[in-house]
C-alpha positions as CSV (number, residue, x, y, z in Angstrom):
1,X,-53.2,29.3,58.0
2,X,-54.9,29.5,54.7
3,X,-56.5,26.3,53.0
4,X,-55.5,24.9,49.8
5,X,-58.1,24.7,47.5
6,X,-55.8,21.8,45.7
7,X,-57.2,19.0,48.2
8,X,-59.0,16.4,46.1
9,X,-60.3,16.1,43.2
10,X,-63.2,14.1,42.6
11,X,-65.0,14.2,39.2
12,X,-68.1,12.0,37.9
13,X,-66.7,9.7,35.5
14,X,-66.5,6.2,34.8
15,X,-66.4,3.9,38.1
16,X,-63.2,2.7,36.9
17,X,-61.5,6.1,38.6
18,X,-61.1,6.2,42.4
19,X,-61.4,9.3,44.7
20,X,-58.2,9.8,45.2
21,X,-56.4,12.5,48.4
22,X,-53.9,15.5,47.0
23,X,-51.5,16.4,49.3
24,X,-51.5,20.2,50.2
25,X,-49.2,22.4,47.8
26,X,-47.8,25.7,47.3
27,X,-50.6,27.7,45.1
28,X,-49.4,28.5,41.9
29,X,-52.0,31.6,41.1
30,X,-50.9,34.9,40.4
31,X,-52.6,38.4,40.5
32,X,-53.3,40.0,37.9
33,X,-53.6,43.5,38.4
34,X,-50.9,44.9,35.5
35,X,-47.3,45.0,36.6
36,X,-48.1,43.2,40.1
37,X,-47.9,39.4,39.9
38,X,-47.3,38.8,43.3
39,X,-48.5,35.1,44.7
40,X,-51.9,34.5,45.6
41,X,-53.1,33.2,48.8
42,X,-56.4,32.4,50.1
43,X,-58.0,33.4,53.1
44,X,-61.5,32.6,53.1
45,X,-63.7,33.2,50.5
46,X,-61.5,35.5,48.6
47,X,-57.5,35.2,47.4
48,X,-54.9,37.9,48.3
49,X,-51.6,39.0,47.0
50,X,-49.3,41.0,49.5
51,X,-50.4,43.9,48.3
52,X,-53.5,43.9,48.8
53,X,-55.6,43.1,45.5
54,X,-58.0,40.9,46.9
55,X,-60.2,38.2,44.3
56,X,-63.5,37.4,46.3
57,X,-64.6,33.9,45.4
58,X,-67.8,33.0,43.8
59,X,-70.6,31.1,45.1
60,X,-69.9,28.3,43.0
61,X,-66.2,28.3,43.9
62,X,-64.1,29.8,41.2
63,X,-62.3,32.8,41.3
64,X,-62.4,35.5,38.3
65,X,-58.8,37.1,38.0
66,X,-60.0,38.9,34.8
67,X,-58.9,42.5,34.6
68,X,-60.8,45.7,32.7
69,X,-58.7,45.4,29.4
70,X,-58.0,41.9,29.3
71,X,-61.7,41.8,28.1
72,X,-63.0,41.7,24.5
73,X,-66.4,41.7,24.9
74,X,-69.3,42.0,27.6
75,X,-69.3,38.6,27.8
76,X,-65.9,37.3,26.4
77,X,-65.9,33.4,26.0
78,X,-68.0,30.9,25.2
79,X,-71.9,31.2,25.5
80,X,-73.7,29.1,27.9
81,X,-75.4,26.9,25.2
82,X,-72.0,26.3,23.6
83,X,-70.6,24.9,27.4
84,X,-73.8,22.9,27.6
85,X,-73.9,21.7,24.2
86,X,-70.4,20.4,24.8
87,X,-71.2,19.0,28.0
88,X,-73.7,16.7,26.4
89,X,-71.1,15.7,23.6
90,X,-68.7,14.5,26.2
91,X,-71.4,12.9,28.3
92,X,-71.8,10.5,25.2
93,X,-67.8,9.8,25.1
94,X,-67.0,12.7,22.8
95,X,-63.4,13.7,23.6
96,X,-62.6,10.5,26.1
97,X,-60.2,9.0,23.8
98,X,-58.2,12.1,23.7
99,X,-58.2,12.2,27.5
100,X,-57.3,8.7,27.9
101,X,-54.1,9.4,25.6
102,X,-53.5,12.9,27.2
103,X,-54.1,10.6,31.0
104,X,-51.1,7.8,29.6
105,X,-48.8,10.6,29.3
106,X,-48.8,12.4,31.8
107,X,-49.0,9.3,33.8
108,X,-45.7,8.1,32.1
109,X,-43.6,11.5,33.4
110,X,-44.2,9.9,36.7
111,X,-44.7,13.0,38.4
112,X,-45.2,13.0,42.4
113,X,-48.6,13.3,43.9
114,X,-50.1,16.5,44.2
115,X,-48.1,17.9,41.0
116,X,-49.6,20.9,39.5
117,X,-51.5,20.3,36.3
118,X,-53.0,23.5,34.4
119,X,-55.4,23.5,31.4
120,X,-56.2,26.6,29.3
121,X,-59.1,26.9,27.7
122,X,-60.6,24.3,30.5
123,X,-64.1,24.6,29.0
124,X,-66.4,22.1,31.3
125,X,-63.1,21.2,33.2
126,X,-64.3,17.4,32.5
127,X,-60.8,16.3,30.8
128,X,-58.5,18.1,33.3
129,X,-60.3,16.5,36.3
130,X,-60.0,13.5,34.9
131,X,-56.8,13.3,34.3
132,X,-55.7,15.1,37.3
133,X,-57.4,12.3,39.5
134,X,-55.8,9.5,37.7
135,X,-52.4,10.3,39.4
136,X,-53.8,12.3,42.7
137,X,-51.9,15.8,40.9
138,X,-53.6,18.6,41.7
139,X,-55.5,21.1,39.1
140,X,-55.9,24.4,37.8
141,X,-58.7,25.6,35.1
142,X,-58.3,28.4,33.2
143,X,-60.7,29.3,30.4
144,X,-62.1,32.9,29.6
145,X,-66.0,32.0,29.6
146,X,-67.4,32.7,32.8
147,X,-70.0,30.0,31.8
148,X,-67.5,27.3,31.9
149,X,-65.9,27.8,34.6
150,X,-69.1,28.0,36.6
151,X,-70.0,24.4,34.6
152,X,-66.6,22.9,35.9
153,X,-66.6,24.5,39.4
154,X,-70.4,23.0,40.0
155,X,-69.0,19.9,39.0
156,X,-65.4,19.2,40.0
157,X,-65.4,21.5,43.2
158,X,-62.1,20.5,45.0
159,X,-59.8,21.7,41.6
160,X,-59.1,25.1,41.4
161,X,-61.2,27.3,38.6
162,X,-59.9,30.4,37.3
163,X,-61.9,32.7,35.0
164,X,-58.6,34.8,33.0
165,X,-57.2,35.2,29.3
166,X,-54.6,33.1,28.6
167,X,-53.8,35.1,25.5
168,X,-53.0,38.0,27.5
169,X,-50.9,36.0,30.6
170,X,-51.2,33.0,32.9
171,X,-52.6,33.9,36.1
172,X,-49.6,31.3,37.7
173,X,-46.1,32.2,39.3
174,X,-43.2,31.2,37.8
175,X,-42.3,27.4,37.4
176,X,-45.6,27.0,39.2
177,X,-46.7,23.8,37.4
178,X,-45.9,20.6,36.7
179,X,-47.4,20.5,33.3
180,X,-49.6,22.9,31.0
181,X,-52.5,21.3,28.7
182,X,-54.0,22.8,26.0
183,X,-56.5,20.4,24.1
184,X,-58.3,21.8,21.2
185,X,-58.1,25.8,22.6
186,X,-56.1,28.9,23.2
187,X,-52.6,28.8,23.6
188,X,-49.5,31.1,24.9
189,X,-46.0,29.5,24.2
190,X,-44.5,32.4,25.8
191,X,-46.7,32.1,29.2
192,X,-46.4,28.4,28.9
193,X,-42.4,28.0,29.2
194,X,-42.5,30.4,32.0
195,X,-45.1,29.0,34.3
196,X,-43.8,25.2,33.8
197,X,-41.3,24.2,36.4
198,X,-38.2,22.5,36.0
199,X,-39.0,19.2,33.9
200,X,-42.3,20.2,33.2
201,X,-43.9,19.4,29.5
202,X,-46.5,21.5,27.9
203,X,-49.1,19.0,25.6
204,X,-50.9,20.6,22.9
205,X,-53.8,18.9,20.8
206,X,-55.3,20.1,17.7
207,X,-57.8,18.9,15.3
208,X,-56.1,16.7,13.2
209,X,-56.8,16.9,9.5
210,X,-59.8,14.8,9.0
211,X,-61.6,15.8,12.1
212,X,-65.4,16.1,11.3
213,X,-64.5,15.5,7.9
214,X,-68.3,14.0,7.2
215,X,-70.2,16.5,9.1
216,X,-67.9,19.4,7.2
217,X,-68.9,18.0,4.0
218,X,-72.5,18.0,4.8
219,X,-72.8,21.8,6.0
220,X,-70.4,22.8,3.6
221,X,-69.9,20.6,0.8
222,X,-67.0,19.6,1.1
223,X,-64.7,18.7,3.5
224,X,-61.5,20.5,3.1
225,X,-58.5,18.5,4.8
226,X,-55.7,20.8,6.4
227,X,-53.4,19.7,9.1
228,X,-52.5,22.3,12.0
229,X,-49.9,20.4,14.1
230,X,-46.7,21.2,12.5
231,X,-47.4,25.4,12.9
232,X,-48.4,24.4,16.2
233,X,-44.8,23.2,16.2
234,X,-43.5,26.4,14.8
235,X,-44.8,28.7,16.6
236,X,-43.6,27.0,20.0
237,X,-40.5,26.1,18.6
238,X,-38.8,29.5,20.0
239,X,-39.5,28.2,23.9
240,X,-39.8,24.4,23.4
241,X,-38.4,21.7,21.5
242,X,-40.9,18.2,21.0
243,X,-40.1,14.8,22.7
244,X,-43.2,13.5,21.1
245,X,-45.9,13.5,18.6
246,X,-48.8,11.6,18.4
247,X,-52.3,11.3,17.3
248,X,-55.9,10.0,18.2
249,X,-58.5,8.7,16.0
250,X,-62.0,7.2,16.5
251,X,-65.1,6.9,14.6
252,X,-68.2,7.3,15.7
253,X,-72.1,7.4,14.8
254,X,-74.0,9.8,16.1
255,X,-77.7,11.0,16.0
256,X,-79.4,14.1,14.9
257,X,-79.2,15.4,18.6
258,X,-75.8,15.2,19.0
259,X,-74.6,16.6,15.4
260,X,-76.4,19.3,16.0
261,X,-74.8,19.7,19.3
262,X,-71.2,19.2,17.9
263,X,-72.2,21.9,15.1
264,X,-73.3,24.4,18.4
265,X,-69.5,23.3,19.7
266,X,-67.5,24.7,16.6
267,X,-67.1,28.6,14.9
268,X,-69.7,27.5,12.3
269,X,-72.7,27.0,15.2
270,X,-74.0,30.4,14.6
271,X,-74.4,30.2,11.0
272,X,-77.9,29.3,10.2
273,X,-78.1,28.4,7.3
274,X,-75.4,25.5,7.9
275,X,-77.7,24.3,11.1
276,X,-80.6,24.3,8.7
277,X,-78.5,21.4,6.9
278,X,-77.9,18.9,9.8
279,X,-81.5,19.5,11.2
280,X,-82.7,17.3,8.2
281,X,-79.7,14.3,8.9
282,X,-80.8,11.9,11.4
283,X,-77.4,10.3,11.9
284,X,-74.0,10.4,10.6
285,X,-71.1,8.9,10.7
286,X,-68.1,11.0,12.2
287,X,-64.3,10.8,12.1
288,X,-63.0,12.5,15.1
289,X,-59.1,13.4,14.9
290,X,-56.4,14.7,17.4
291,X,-52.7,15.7,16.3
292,X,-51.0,16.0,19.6
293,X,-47.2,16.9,20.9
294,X,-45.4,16.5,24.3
295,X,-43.3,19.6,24.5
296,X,-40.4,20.4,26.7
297,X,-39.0,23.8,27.4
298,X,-35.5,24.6,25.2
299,X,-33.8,25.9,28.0
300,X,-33.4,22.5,29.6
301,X,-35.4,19.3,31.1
């Protein structure tokens, strides 16, 4: 028979979580070679479709299911010093509060054990497997940067890591999970409401308005406030409608290391005359922001 690779999910975090058993389930992964789509099994160290494209799995324990033209660039994603930069950040609590709210909601759907959980734009796979072990669901990772995926796979090993492009297609079957994340990265409304099963929810997080308003300010000047959640709302309303919106905030002060790390983490990390501007703070006061919704696909609960 093959194995599951949804068994357990064990993550290191706070010894407040216990290791907690996932019951075997159907695997939601799809292939990806164009018009195929067939179900993916595994057998070994590789997955399989019933026609024969066969995914070898990497030493590490993810599997890449990213085709020839679904790639942008050499290597599409983020860099390895942007994964390990926001490894640190979340090693210091960056993010947790997010988690924690994301964790209370999906623990509030009440979902079964061993319920499928999916995450685009995973990154170091640190909030999906810890969420997915505080209700024994089982998780998928999906994230373009081969980098990441290699981070989370090294350290979550029993959830299931999937190197793919979300903006292209989910690599899932139809009404294969239980509910889709997306927390701060890519999203596919269209992919989204077809992958989520039958009372599934998709929950989206953005940066709220204020988010790193202090460390904007300092590498730019100013610190323009724009909130994103209501086109987030938009441009999902064609496939869902929202049961609920909420936000996050926290302050925090952090030292030179870690703004410097947070600057790596956003689009303006490259720019070097911006990096040359926090090298000289020695702390800072930040305002860290989430806009968030709990969406449920309009064609029914």
């Amino acid at each position: 028979m093959p194995e599951s690779p949804l068994q357990r999910i064990v993550p290191q975090r706070p010894r407040s979580f216990q290791s907690v058993t996932i019951p075997s389930v159907p695997l939601p992964l799809a292939c990806t070679v164009r018009t195929c789509r067939q179900p993916l099994s595994r057998e070994s160290q590789r997955f399989v479709c019933n026609r024969g494209h066969s995914y070898d799995v990497a030493r590490t324990g993810y599997v890449n299911l990213l085709q020839p033209q679904d790639r942008r660039s050499r290597e599409p994603g983020d860099a390895r010093a942007t994964v390990e930069a926001r490894a640190e950040l979340e090693k210091a609590g960056i993010g947790a509060a997010l988690t924690r709210a994301i964790a209370g909601r999906v623990e509030d759907l009440s979902l079964g054990p061993g319920a499928v959980l999916v995450e685009l734009g995973c990154g170091t796979g640190r909030a999906l497997a810890t969420v997915a072990a505080s209700g024994a669901y089982a998780a998928v990772g999906v994230d373009l940067s081969v980098a990441a995926i290699t981070y989370a796979a090294r350290h979550w090993p029993e959830a299931t890591w999937v190197v793919a492009n979300a903006d292209r297609g989910l690599p899932l079957v139809d009404r294969g999970a239980n509910v889709v994340l997306s927390l701060h990265a890519r999203r596919n409304p269209a992919e989204a409401a077809r992958v989520l099963a039958p009372g599934g929810v998709l929950i989206v997080a953005v940066p709220g308005a204020d988010d790193l308003i202090e460390l904007r300010t300092e590498v730019q000047g100013e610190g323009v406030r724009r909130s994103r959640i209501d086109q987030v709302i938009a441009e999902h309303a064609p496939f869902f409608h929202v049961r609920e919106r909420f936000s996050v905030r926290e302050q925090r002060h952090l030292d030179g290391g870690l703004l410097r790390q947070l600057l790596l983490t956003t689009y303006r990390g490259a720019r070097t005359s911006e990096a040359r501007r926090i090298e000289a703070l020695t702390s800072l006061d930040v305002t860290l922001t989430s806009d968030a919704c709990v969406l449920s696909p309009s064609d029914g609960e």
